[in-house]
C-alpha positions in Angstrom: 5.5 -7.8 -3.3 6.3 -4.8 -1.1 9.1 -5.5 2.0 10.5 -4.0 4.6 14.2 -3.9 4.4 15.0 -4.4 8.2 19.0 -3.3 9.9 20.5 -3.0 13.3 23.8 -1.5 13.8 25.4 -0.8 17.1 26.1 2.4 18.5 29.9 3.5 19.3 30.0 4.6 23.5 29.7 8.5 23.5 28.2 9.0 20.6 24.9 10.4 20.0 23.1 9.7 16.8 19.3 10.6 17.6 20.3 14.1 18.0 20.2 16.4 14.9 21.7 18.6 16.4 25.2 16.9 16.9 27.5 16.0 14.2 26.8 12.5 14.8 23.0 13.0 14.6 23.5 15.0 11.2 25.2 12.3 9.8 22.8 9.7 10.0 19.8 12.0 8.9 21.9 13.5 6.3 22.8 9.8 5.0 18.7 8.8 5.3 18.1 12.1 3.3 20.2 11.2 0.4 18.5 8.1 0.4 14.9 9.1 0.4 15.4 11.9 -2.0 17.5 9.3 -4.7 16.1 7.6 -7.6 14.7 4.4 -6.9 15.1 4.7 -3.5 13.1 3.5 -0.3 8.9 5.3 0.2 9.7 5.7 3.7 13.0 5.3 6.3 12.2 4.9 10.3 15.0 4.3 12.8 15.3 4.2 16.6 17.5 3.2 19.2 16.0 0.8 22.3 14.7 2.7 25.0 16.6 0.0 27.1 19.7 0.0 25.5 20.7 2.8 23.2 23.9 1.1 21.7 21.6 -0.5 19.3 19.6 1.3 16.6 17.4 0.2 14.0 16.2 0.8 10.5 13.3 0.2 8.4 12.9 0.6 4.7 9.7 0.2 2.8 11.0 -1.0 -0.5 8.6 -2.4 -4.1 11.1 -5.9 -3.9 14.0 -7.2 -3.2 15.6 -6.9 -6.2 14.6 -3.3 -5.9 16.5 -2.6 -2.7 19.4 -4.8 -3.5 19.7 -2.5 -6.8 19.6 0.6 -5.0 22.7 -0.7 -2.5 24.9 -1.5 -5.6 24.7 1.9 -7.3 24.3 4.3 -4.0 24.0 2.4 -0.8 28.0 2.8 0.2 27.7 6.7 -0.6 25.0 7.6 1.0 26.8 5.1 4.2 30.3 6.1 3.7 30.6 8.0 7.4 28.6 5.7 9.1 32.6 4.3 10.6 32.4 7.1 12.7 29.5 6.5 14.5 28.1 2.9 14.2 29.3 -1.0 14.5 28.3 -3.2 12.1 25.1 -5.0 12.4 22.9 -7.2 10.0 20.5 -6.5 6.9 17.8 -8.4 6.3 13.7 -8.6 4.5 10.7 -9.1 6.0 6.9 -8.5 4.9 4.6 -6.5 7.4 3.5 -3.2 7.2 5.4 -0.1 9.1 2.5 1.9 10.4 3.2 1.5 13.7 6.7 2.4 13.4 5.3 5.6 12.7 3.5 5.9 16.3 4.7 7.9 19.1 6.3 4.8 20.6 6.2 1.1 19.1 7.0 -2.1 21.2 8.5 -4.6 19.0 8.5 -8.6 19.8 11.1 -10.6 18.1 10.1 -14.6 18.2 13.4 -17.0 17.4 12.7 -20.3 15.8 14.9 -22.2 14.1 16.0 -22.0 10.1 14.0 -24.7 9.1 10.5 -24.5 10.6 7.5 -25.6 8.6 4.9 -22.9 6.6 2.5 -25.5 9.3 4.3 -23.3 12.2 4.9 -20.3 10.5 1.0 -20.4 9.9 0.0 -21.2 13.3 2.4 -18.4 14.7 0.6 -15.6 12.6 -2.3 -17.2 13.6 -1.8 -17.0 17.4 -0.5 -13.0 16.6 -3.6 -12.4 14.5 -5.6 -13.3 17.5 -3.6 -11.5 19.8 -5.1 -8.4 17.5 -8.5 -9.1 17.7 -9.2 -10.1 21.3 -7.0 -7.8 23.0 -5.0 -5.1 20.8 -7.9 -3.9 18.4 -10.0 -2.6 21.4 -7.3 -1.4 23.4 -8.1 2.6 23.3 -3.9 4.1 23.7 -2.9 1.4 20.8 -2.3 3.5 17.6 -1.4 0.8 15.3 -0.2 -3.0 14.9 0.9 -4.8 12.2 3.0 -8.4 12.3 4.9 -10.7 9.8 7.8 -13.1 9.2 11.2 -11.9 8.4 12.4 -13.3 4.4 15.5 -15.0 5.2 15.9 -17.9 7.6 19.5 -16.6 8.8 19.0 -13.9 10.8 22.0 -13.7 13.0 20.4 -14.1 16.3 23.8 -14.0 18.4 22.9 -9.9 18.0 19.9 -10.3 19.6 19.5 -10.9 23.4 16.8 -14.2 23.8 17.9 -16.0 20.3 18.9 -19.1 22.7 22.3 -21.0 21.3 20.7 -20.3 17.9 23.7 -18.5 15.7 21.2 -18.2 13.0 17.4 -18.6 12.3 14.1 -16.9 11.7 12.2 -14.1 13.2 8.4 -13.6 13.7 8.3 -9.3 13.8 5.3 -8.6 16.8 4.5 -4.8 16.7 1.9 -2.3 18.4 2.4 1.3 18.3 0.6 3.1 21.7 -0.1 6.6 22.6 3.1 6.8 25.2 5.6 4.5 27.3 2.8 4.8 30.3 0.2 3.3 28.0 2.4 0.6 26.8 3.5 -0.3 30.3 0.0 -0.3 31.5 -0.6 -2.6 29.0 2.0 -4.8 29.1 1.3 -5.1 33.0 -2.7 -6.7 32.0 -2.9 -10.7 32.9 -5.0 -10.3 29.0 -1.8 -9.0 27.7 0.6 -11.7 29.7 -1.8 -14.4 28.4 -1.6 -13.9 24.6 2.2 -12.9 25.1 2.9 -16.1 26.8 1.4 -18.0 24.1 3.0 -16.8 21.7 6.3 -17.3 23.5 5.0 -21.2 24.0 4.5 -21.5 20.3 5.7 -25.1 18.8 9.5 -24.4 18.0 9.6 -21.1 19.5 13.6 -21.0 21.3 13.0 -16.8 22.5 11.5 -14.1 22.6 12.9 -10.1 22.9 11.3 -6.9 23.4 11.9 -3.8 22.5 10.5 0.1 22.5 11.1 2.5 19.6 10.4 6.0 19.7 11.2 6.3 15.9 11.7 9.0 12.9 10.0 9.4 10.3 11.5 10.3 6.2 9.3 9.7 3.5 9.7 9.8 -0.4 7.4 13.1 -1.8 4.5 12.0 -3.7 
């Protein structure tokens, strides 16, 4: 089964990683370069920082397994990483299984829902359920939305003291919400709808549910050569 290897790592005060054209910006595009261009590594790398808060930045690997990205760590991950000191604090890694299309939109908001590490596939079920018809009624027709996709995260200890809305919860899962849209102004638009405040309120009222956090991405884009 294909996964999306899924990171966050803080960013160090002054520095500026999103720029190419800085020395901290050419390391982190140098170090995803490597990586795409290796043997056995990733189809495609996106990262962002938050709009909101720019000390955090993620990354999102499309990867054939597991195993396969786990692999790839052993034998290159720490070269291809080795500068990363200078620029980043540490953060988490962890799976999940949705697609990254939207990742690849000209900005994606991103919904993190918290539940506890030992929910039932009854809840899990019922959450993609609720999302799924969050798509239908209200995203799919939506003409500024350029893409959404939506799935659960692999492990059931994500560290959720990283993330602002995880509750008391040190660890637990994560439900990944995400619609790509034309431009921040669409998005907020959106997100100002009572249609859109509905479906996101029920999601947030889900059984189990302990938090919710949103995000925007404006990410890049590196992709393996056919």
């Amino acid at each position: 089964m294909a996964i999306v290897e899924v990171g966050m790592m803080g960013v160090q005060a002054g520095k500026t990683p999103m720029d190419p054209a800085t020395a901290d910006g050419k390391i982190l595009r140098q170090a995803w370069e490597s990586v795409i261009r290796a043997s056995e590594g990733p189809k495609r790398v996106l990262w962002g920082t938050e709009f909101s808060d720019p000390s955090r930045i993620w990354g999102f690997f499309d990867w054939e397994s597991i195993e396969q990205h786990e692999a790839f760590a052993r034998s290159f991950g720490g070269e291809a990483t080795k500068r990363f000191g200078e620029v980043f604090t540490p953060g988490f890694t962890k799976h999940a299984h949705f697609s990254t299309t939207s990742l690849s939109s000209p900005v994606t908001e991103i919904m993190l829902l918290f539940f506890p590490n030992d929910i039932s596939n009854s809840t899990r079920n019922a959450v993609s359920t609720q999302y799924q018809r969050f798509r239908d009624n209200a995203l799919e027709h939506c003409v500024d939305m350029k893409g959404v996709s939506g799935g659960w995260g692999l492990e059931n200890d994500f560290p959720l003291h990283h993330l602002s809305g995880g509750g008391e919860l040190n660890k637990g899962c994560l439900f990944f919400a995400m619609i790509g849209w034309v431009s921040v102004d669409a998005a907020t638009a959106f997100c100002e709808t009572k249609e859109y405040e509905e479906h996101v309120h029920s999601l947030r009222q889900m059984k189990a549910c302990v938090g919710m956090d949103k995000m925007m991405l404006k990410c890049e884009l590196l992709e393996r050569a056919a």
